[in-house]
C-alpha positions in Angstrom: 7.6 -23.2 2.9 6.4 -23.3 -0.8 2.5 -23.6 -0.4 0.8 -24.9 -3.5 -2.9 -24.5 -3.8 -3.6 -26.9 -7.2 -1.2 -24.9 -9.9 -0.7 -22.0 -7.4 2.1 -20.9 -4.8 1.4 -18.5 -1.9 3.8 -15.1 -1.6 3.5 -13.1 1.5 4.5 -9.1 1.4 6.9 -7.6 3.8 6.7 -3.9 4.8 10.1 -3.9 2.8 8.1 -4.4 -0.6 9.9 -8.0 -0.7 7.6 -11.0 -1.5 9.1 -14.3 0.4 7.2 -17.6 1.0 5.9 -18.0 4.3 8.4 -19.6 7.0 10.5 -18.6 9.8 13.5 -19.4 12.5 13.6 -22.9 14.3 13.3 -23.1 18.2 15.3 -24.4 20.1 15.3 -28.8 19.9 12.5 -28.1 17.1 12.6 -30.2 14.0 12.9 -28.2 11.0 10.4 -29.5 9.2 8.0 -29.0 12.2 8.9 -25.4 12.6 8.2 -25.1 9.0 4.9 -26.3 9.1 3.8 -24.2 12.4 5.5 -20.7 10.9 3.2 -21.5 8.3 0.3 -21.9 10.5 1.1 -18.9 12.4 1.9 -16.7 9.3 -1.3 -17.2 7.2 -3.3 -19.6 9.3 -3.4 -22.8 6.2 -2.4 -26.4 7.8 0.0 -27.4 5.0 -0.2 -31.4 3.9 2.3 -33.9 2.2 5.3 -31.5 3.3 8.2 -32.4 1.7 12.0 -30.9 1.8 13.1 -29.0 -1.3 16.5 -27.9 -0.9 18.4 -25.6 1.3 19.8 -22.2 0.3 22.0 -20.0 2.0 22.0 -15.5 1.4 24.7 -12.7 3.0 23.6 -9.5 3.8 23.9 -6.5 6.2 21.6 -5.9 8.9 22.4 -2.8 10.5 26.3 -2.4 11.0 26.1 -6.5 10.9 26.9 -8.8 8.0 24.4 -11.9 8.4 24.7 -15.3 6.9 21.1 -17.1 7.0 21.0 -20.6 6.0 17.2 -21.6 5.0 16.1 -25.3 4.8 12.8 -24.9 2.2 10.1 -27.2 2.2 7.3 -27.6 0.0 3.7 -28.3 1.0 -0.1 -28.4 -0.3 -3.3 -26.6 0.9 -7.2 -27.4 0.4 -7.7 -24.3 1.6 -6.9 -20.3 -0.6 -7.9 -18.4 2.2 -5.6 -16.7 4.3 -5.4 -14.6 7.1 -1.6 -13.2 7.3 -0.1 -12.4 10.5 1.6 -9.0 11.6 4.6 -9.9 9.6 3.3 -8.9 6.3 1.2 -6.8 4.6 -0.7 -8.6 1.7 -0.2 -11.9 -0.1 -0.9 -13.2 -3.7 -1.2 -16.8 -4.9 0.2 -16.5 -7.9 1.4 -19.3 -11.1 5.1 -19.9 -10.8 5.2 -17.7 -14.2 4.0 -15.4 -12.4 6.5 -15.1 -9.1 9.3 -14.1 -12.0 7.9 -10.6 -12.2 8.2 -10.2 -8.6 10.7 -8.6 -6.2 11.6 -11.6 -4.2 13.4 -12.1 -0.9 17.0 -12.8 -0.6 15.7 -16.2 0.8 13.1 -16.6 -1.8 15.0 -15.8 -5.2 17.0 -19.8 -5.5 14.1 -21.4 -4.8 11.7 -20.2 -7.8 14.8 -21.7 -10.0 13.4 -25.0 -8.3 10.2 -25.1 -8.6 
């Protein structure tokens, strides 16, 4: 999920080094935008608002002695709230301008999506 705060987007830091937005996998019968909105919750704690889809986007890569293909549905949201408490996932997180997010080491899953925005 793209989280604006006014002019602001949220990045969350993976022990990898690799800034993504926050978001994660879809259980089973869950509607995508509602898994969106509650991987968000459990990720940084902020109740997004007026979520909205964005686009999809799609990324191969190896994992392990596996080739993945991960096919990510993006929405985008808004916050009243900057404060954040991350979860175990990552490490630290920035809210930053979208000028900003250009000079940072983005995600597989996050790179197409700051084209967008």
């Amino acid at each position: 999920m793209v989280l604006f705060h006014g002019d602001k987007i949220l990045l969350l830091k993976r022990d990898n080094d690799l800034w993504e937005f926050p978001g994660g996998g879809v259980d089973w019968g869950e509607d995508p935008k509602s898994a969106a909105i509650r991987e968000t919750k459990e990720e940084t704690t902020l109740s997004p608002e007026d979520v909205s889809f964005l686009t999809i986007t799609s990324a191969t890569y190896a994992k392990g002695e596996d080739e993945k293909h991960s096919i990510y549905i993006v929405y985008k949201g808004t916050t009243k709230s900057d404060r954040v408490i991350i979860s175990k996932e990552h490490r630290d997180y920035r809210w930053l301008t979208i000028g900003e997010t250009k000079f940072m080491k983005m995600a597989l899953n996050a790179e197409p999506v700051l084209d967008l925005l």
